[in-house]
TORKE-240608 format. One line per 4 residues: number of its first residue (from 1); their letters; for each residue x, y, z of C-alpha. Coordinates in pm, 1 decimal. Layout:
TORKE-240608
NUM> A> X,Y,Z  ... $
//
This chain:
TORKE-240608
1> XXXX> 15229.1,6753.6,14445.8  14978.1,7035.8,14532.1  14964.4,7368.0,14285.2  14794.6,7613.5,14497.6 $
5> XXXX> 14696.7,7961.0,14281.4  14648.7,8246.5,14579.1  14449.0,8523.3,14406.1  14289.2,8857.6,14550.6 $
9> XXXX> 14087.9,9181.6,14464.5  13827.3,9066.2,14280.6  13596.2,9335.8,14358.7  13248.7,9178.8,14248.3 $
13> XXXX> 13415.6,9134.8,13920.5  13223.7,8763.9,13779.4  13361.4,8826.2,13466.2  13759.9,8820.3,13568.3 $
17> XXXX> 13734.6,8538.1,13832.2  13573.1,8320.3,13589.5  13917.4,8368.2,13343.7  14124.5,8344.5,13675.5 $
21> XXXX> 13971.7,7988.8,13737.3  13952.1,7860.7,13374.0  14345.2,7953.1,13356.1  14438.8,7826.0,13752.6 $
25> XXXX> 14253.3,7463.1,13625.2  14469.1,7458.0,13294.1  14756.5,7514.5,13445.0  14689.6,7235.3,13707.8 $
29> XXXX> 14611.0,7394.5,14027.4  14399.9,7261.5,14296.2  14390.4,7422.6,14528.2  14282.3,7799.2,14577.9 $
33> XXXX> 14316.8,8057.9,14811.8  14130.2,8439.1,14802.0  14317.8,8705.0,14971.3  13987.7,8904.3,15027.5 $
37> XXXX> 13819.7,9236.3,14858.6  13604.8,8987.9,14711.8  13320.1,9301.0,14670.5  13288.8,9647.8,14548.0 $
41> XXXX> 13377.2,9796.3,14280.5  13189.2,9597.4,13990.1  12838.7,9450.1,13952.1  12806.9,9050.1,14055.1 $
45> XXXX> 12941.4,9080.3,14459.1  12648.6,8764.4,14536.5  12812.9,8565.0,14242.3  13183.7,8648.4,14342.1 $
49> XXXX> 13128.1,8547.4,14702.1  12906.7,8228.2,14602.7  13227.2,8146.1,14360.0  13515.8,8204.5,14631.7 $
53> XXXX> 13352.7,8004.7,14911.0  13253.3,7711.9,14714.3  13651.3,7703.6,14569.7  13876.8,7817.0,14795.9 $
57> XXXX> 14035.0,7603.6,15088.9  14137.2,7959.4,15256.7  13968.6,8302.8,15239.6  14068.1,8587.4,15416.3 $
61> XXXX> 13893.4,8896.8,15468.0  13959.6,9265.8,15253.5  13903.9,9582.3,15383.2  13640.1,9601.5,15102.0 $
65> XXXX> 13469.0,9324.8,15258.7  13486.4,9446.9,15588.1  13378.0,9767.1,15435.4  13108.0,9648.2,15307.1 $
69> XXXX> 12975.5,9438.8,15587.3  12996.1,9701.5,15852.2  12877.0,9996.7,15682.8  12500.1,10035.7,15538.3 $
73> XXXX> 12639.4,10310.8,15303.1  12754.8,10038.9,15085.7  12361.0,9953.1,14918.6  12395.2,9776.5,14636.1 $
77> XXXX> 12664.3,9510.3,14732.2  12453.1,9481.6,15062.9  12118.2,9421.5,14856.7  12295.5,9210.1,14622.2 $
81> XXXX> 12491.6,8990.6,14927.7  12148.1,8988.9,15157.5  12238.1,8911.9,15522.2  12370.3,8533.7,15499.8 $
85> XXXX> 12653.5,8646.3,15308.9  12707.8,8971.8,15452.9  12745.0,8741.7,15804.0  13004.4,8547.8,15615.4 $
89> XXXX> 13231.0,8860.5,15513.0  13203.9,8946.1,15865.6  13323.7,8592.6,15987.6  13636.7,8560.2,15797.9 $
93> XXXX> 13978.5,8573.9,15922.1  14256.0,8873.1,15858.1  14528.7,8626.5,15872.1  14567.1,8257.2,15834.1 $
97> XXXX> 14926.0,8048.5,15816.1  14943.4,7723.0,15612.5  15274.9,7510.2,15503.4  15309.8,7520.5,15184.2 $
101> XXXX> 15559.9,7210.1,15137.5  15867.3,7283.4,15355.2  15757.4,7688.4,15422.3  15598.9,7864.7,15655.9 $
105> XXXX> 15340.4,8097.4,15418.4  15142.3,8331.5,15595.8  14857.6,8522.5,15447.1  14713.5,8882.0,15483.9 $
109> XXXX> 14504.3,9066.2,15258.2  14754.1,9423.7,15331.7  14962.7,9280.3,15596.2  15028.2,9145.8,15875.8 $
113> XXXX> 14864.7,9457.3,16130.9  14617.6,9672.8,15949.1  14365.8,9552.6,15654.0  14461.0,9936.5,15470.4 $
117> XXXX> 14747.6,9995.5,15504.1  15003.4,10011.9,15203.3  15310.7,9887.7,15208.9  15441.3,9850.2,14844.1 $
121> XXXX> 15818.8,9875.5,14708.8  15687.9,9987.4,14378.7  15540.0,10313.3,14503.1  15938.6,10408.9,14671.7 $
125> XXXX> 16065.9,10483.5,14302.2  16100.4,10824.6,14149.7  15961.2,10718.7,13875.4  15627.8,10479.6,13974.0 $
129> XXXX> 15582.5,10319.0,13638.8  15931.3,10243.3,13607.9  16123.9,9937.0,13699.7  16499.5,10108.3,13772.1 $
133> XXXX> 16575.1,10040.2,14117.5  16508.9,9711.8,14254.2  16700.9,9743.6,14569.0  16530.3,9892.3,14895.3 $
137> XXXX> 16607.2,9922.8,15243.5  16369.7,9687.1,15463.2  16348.8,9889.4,15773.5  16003.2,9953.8,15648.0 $
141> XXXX> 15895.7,9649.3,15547.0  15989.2,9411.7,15815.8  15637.0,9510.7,15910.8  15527.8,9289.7,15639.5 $
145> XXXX> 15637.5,9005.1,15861.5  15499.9,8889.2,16197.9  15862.0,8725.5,16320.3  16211.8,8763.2,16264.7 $
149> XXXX> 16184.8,8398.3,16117.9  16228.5,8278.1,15776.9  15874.1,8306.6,15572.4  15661.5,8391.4,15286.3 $
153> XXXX> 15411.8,8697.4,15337.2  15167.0,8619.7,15058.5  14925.9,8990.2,14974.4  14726.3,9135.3,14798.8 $
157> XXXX> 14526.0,9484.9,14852.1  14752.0,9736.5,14645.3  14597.3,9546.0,14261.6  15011.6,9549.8,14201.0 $
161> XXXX> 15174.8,9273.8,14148.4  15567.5,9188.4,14252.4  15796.6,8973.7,14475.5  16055.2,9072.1,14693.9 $
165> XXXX> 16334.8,8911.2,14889.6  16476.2,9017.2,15193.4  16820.5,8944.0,15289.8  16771.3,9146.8,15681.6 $
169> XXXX> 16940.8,9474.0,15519.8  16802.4,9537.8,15160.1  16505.6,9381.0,14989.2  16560.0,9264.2,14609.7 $
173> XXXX> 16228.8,9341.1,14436.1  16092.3,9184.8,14072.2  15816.8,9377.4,13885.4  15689.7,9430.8,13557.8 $
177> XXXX> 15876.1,9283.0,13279.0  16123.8,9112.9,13541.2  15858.1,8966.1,13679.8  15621.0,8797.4,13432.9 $
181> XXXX> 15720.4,8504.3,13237.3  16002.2,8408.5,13512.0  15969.7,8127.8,13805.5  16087.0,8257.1,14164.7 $
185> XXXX> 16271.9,8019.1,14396.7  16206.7,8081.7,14738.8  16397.2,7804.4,15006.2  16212.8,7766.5,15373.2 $
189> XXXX> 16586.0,7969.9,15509.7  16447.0,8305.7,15318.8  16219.0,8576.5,15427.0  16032.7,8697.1,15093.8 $
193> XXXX> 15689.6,8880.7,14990.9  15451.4,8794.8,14727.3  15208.4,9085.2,14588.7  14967.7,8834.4,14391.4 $
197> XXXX> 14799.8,9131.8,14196.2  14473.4,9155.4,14172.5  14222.9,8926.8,14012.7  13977.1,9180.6,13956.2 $
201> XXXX> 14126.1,9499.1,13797.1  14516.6,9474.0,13778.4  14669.2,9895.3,13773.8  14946.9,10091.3,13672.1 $
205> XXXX> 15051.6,10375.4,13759.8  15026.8,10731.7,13475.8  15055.3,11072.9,13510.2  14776.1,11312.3,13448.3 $
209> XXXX> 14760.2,11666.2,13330.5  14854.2,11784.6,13646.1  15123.7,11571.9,13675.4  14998.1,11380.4,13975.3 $
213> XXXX> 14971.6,10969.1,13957.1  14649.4,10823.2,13869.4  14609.2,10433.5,13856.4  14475.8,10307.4,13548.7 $
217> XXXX> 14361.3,9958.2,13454.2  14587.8,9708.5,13331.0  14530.7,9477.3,12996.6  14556.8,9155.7,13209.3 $
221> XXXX> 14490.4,9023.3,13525.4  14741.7,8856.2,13799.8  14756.6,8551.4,14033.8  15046.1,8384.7,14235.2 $
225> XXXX> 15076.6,8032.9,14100.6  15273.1,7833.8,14377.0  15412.3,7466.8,14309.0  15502.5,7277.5,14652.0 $
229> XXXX> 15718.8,6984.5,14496.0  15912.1,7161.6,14240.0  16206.2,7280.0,14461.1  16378.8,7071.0,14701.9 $
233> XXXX> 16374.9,7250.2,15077.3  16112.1,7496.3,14914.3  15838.4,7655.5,14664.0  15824.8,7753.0,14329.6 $
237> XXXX> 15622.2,8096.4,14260.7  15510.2,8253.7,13940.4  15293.2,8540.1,13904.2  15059.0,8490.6,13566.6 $
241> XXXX> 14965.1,8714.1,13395.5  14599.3,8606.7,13214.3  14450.2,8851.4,12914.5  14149.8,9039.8,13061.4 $
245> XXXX> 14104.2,9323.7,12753.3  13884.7,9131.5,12583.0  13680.9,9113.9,12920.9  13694.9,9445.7,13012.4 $
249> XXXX> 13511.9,9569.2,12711.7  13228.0,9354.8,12810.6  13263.5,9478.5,13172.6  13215.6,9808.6,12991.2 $
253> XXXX> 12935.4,9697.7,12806.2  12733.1,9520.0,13121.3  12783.9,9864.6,13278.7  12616.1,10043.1,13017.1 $
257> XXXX> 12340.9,9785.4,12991.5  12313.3,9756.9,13371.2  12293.9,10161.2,13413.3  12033.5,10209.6,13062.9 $
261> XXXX> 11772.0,9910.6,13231.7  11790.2,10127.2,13570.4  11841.1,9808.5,13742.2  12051.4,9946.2,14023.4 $
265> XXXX> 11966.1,10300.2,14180.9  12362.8,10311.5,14294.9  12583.2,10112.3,14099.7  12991.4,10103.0,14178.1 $
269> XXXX> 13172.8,10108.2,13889.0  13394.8,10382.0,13815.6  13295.1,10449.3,13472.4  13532.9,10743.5,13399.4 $
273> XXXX> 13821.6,10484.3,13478.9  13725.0,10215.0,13263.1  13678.0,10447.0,12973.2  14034.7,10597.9,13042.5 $
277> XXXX> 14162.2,10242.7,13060.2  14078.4,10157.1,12712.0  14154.1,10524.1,12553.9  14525.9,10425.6,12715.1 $
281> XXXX> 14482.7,10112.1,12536.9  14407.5,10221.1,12221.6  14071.6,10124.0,12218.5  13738.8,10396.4,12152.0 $
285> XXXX> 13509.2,10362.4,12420.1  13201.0,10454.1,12195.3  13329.6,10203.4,11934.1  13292.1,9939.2,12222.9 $
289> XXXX> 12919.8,10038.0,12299.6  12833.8,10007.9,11925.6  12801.9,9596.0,11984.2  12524.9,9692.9,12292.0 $
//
């Protein structure tokens, strides 16, 4: 029996992965597999990278990490990664397939043609941070497939979480509270799509004052968890959901810290974010900074 947990979008974040790997080994999984944007964002990109390739059987590159490795703009994860790793980001694939017991599981970071491009049943709703309609047409989303053929398009890139089901006409999509705690069936006859989340900064979706959506960050973090032998004639999938507020205040706090020693001359973390985060969370962002 292999347990495979498929994770993505860590964003430099040392802090998350470390929770994402302490609760993939207690929950039995051995082997592991990064869906890429393993930098920007947040402050350790050398340690994230270090962590990923020494782990993972299968990496695949982000658009963050092709970002990164084309374009000088991008200092401090560049000074951080120095040239070896930068060459790595660089060499990694967009796509990889692997059998996962009896089904055909391909990997992208976005999908299948573009490393950017969204394609994400959760933002077709009227209302985004809603789970009403679960039903969608697929005409748009058979792009998230490279064949007519039954398989499992495993993604990452929109730090949204869900998995859909395509029956050729409509796809059937679980998020949010139909989502977590459940285990997901999927036989090597079906076509289906796994949104791990992100390992790195999960989001919703909220209003602001002018009534446009703004993502803010979630009180947990997400990974696919993916058990070869548990189904006959296919896999069983569960997204888990591991507690990250805790975390994020001391992400907050090794911001402020970072920033105050003047360590960094351009540092990537959205501070303004973070702080909204917790407000939305019921946590004071200055009551947080009183432990620094």
């Amino acid at each position: 029996m292999t347990k495979y947990a498929i994770f993505s979008d860590v964003h430099a974040n040392k802090q998350a992965l470390e929770l994402i790997f302490q609760d993939a080994e207690r929950r039995g999984a051995n082997q592991l597999i990064c869906l890429g944007d393993m930098v920007a964002k947040y402050f350790h990109p050398r340690q994230v990278v270090d962590m990923v390739k020494s782990n993972c059987i299968t990496v695949i590159k982000g658009n963050c990490d092709d970002n990164v490795a084309q374009n000088e703009n991008y200092r401090f994860a560049r000074t951080e990664l120095g040239i070896e790793r930068i060459n790595y980001l660089n060499s990694l694939p967009e796509k990889e397939q692997l059998q996962i017991g009896s089904v055909v599981s391909r990997f992208y970071h976005s999908c299948p043609e573009d490393l950017e491009k969204i394609f994400n049943p959760l933002f077709d709703h009227n209302d985004q941070t809603s789970a009403k309609d679960r039903t969608i047409p697929t005409k748009e989303y058979k792009r998230m497939f490279e064949t007519d053929e039954p398989q499992v398009s495993i993604v990452g890139h929109t730090h949204m979480s869900y998995i859909a089901f395509d029956n050729g006409e409509r796809l059937e999509v679980f998020s949010k509270d139909m989502l977590y705690g459940q285990q997901f069936d999927i036989l090597d006859n079906q076509r289906a799509i796994i949104n791990v989340g992100s390992a790195g900064e999960h989001n919703y979706l909220i209003k602001d004052d002018s009534d446009k959506y703004v993502a803010r960050i979630d009180d947990f973090l997400t990974y696919a968890l993916i058990d070869d032998a548990a189904v006959q004639n296919g896999i069983r999938v569960e997204i888990i959901k591991v507690n990250y507020l805790e975390t994020l205040k001391r992400v907050y706090i090794d911001w402020m810290k970072t920033v105050a020693s003047g360590a960094v001359g351009q540092h990537p973390v959205d501070r303004r974010k973070i702080e909204a985060s917790l407000e939305t969370m019921g946590v004071d962002p200055s009551k947080v900074l009183r432990h620094l």
